[in-house]
N, C-alpha and C positions, 0 to 999 in steps of 0.2 A: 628549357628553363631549369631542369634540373638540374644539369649540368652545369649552370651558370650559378646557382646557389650552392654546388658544392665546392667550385672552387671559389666562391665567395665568402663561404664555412671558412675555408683551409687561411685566407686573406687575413680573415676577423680572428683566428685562434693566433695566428705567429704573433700580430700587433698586437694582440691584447692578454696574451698570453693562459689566461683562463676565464671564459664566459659561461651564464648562468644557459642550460636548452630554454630555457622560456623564455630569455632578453634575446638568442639566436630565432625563434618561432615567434617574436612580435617584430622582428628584425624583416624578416622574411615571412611575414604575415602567412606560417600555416601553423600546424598544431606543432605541440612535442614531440607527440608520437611518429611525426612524419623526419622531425629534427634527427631523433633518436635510428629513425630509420635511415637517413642519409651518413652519419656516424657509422653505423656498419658496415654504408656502402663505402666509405672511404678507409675503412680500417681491414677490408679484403682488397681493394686500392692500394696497399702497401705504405699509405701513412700510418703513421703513426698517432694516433689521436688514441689520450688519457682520461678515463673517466675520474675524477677524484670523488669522495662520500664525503658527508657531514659539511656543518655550516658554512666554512668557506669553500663548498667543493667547488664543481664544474667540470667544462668539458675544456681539452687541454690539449696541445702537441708535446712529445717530447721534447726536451732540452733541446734545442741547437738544431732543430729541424729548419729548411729554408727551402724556397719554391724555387726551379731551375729558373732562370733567365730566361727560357725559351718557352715560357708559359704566358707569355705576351703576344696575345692577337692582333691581328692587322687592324681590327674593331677598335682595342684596348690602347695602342700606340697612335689611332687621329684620335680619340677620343684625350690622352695623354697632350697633342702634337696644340689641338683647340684649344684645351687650357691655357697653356704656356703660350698664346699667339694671342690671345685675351689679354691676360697679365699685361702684355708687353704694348697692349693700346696703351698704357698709365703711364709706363715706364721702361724705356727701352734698355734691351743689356744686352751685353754683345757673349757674353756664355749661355745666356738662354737661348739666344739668336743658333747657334752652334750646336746646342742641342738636340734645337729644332729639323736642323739637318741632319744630324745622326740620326734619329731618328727616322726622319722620311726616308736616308739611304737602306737602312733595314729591309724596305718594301721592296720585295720583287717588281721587275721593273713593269711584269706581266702584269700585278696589279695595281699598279701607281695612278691609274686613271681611277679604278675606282676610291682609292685612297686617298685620291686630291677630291673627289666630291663627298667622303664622311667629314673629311677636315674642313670644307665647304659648307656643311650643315648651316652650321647656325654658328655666331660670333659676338663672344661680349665684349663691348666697347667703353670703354673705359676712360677713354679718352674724353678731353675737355675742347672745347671748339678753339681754345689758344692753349700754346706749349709753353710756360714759364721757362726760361731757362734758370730761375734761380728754383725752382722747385726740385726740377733735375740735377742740381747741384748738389741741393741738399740732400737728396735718394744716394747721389752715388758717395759723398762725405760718410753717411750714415750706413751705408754697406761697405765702406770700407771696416767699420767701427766693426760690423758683425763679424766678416770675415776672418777679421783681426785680432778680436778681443780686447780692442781698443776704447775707451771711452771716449765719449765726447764732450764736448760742452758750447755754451749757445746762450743765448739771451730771452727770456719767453717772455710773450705781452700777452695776458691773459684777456678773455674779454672783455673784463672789466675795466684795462689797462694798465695796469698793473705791470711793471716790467723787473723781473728777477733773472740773475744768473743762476746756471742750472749748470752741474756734470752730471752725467749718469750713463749709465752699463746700459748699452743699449742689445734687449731680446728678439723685438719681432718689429717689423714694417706690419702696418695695416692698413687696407683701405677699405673704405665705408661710407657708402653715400658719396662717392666720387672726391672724397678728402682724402687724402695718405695723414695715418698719424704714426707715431712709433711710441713702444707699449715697452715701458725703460725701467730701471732701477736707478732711481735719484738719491746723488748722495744728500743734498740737503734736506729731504722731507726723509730720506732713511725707509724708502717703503715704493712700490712699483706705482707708475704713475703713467696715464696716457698725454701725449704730448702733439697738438696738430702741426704739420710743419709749415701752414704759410705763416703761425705763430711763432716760429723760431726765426735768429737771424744770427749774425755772424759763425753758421755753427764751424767745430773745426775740430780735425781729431786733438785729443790730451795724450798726455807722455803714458800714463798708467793704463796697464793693462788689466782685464777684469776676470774674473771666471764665471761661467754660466749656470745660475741660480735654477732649481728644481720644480718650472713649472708645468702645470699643466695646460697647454694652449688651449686642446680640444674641447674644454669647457668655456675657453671665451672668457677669461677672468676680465677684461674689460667691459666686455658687456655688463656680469655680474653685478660690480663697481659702479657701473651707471643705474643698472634699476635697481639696486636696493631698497627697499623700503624708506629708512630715514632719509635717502638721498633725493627722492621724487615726492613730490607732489600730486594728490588726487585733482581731478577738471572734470567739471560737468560744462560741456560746450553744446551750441545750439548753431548748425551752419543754414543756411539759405539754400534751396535748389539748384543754385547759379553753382556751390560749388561741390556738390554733392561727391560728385566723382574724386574730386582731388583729397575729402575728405577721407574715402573709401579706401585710397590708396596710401594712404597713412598710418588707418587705424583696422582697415579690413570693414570688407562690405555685412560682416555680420555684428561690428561695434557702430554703426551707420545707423540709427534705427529711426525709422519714420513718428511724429511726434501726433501727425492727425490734422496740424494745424498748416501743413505745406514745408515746414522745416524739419530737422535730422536732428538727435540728439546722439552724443558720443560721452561715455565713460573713460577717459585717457587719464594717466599719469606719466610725468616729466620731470627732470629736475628743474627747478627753479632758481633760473638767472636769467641774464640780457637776452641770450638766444631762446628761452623761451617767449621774452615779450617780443622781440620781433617776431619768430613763428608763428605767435597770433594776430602780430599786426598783418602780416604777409597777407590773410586771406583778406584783408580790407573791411569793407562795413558787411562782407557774408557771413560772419562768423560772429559770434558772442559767449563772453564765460559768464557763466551762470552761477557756478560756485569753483570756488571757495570768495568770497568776498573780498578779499585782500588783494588779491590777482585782478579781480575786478577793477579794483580803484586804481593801481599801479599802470594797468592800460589805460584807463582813463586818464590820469595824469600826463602820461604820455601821451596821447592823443593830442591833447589841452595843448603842450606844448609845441607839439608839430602846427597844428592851427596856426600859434603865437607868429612860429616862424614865418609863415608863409604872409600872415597877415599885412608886414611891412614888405617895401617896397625892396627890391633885390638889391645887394648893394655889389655893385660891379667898378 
């Protein structure tokens, strides 16, 4: 285990360039003083690791330090080989596809069996029980855009329906909840925006090329963007027994809290639009908002209306 947090040290200093020992010692859940002893053990190791003092110090590689290529375990390359075989349930590429081979040929042939049962492990799937082919369309349009430095442009129907043209500098693919979105810099709102893509339609590459703006992914600036404070909405929800589990899995089994009365109470916040009223219609009559009062009536309304619907005779 030591050994696997030292060269896990060495990993965290080249990416990050300088870390605090106590963000490395909650990192690796042990003390300082044990961080501070693994630093020495690596600095008689022949790395190179910088102590710096004062308020922005930390612990550091020298400049231009880099890990040999061959410090890649047969562990580290299926665990590497699972990833990229996951990914590829979503969306299929034929450079990942090729990686994946290189990769595996790495492996002595003497361990290949067991090398085909670590990549065996376990597997996220990703996949949808149907293959759109205009979805995959759109993935490989929009990776051409990355590749390329090319923009795109497209047509978006927002939830609400609402349909605008849109160019924008596209940064990153994302998938979430079994949706691909892509996380762009749009010339007309002039500011980074999430975009779903079975929401998009004729996209296509544009003539202009873009350059790539200075973000931080690792934080998840989309995430951010979505729970903001002014952006969500407080809920006091009340679900039924019947759905207790599905509630759990939404909110976590310790926002789940039993009321006394046979029902669950949850403290959740969302943003508030259409996909929030459906989400609460989704759990059907197990579910009830209790506050905020406004949210309350808009379901009801809706409700009222679905009734309306069904109340006449179907017209075929």
């Amino acid at each position: 285990m030591k050994l696997d947090r030292l060269l896990a040290i060495v990993v965290l200093l080249i990416n990050r360039g300088r870390v605090q020992a106590k963000d490395l010692a909650d990192t690796f859940e042990v003390s300082v003083r044990t961080i501070y002893r693994d630093i020495d053990t690596l600095g008689q190791a022949g790395i190179p690791v910088v102590t710096y003092q004062g308020m922005s110090g930390g612990i550091g590689l020298a400049e231009g330090y880099r890990l040999d290529r061959n410090v890649l375990t047969d562990r580290d390359l299926a665990s590497i080989v699972t990833a990229l075989r996951s990914v590829s349930t979503s969306h299929t590429n034929v450079a990942r596809e090729l990686l994946m081979e290189k990769l595996s040929s790495i492996v002595p042939e003497s361990k290949n069996d067991d090398f085909q049962a670590d990549t065996n492990r376990f597997i996220v799937d990703y996949s949808m029980w149907t293959h759109p082919e205009a979805l995959q369309n759109k993935l490989q349009i929009i990776e051409q855009g990355l590749d390329q430095l090319r923009s795109i442009t497209f047509t978006y129907c927002s939830a609400e329906g609402a349909q605008t043209h849109r160019t924008v500098d596209p940064h990153t693919l994302v998938l979430k909840k079994h949706s691909w979105y892509l996380y762009a810099f749009c010339h007309e709102r002039n500011e980074f925006r999430m975009f779903k893509l079975v929401r998009m339609q004729d996209v296509t590459l544009a003539h202009g090329s873009f350059e790539r703006k200075p973000i931080n992914l690792q934080d998840r600036p989309w995430q951010q963007e979505w729970a903001t404070p002014g952006n969500t909405v407080a809920m006091k929800m009340r679900f039924h027994s019947r759905v207790r589990h599905t509630a759990e899995e939404w909110f976590g089994i310790e926002n789940v809290i039993p009321d006394g009365q046979g029902y669950y109470i949850s403290q959740v916040a969302f943003p508030e639009d259409n996909w929030l009223y459906g989400f609460i219609l989704g759990f059907g009559a197990d579910a009830e908002v209790l506050e905020p009062l406004h949210i309350r009536d808009e379901i009801r309304r809706i409700a009222e209306q679905i009734v309306q619907n069904y109340a006449a005779p179907s017209q075929t």
